[in-house]
C-alpha positions in Angstrom: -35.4 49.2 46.5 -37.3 48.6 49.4 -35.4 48.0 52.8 -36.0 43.6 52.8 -34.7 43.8 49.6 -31.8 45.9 50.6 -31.1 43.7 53.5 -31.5 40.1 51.3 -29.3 41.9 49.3 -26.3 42.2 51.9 -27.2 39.0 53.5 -26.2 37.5 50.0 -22.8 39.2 49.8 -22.0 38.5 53.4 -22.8 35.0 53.0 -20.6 34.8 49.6 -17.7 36.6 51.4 -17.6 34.0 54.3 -18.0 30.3 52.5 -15.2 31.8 50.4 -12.9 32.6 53.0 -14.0 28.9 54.7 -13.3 27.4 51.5 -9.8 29.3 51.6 -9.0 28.4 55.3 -10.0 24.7 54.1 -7.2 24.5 51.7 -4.4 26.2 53.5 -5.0 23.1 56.6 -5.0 20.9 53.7 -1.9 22.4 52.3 -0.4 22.8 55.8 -1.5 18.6 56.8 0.3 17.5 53.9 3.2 19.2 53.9 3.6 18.0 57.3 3.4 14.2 56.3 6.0 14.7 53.8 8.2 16.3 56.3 7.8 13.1 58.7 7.8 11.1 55.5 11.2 12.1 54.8 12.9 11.8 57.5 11.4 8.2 58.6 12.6 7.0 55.0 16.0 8.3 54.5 17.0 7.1 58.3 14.8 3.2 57.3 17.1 3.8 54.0 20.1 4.5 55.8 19.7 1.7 58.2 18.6 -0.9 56.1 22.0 -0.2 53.8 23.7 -0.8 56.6 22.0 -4.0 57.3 22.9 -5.4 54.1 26.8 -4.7 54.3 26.9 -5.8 57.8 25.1 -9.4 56.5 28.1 -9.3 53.4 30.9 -8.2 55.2 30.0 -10.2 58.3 30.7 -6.8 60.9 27.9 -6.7 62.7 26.4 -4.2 64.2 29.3 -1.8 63.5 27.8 -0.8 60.0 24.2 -0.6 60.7 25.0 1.5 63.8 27.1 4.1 61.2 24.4 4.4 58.2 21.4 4.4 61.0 23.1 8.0 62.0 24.1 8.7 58.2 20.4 8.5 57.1 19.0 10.3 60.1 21.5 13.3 59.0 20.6 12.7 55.1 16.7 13.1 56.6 17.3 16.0 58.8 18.9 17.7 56.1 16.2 16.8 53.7 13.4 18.3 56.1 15.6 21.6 56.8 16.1 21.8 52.7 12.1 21.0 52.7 11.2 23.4 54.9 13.3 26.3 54.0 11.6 25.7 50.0 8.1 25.8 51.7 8.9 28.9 53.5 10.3 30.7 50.9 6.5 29.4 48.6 
């Protein structure tokens, strides 16, 4: 083997070594990006969830804003502990 060939030779393997690990650090940020929107996802929808119960018995039982005011905190509790429970089963993947 003569010394070009030697060198085209490494030159390949180098090459195949980096656009795998580019292809790897491509899907960890992908990984990483989404798990991040569910996180936000969560909490944004149990605390929407929460306060849009709350809406609805304050409209039946006519005790407005006393209701809304009390499941507006009860979902942003259910969605912080949904994002701690999230993120503790992400960490431990």
């Amino acid at each position: 083997m003569t010394i070009p060939d030697e060198f085209k030779t490494r030159l390949k393997i180098a090459k195949s070594k980096l656009k795998k690990e580019l292809d790897n650090d491509n899907e960890k940020q992908g990984t990483f990006l989404g798990n991040a929107f569910k996180l936000g996802t969560e909490l944004v929808a149990a605390v929407a969830v929460g306060t849009i119960i709350g809406f609805i018995l304050d409209s039946w039982f006519d005790t407005k804003p006393w209701l809304i005011i009390i499941f507006f905190f009860l979902g942003a509790a259910a969605g912080m502990l949904n994002v701690i429970r999230a993120a503790n089963k992400m960490q431990k993947d």
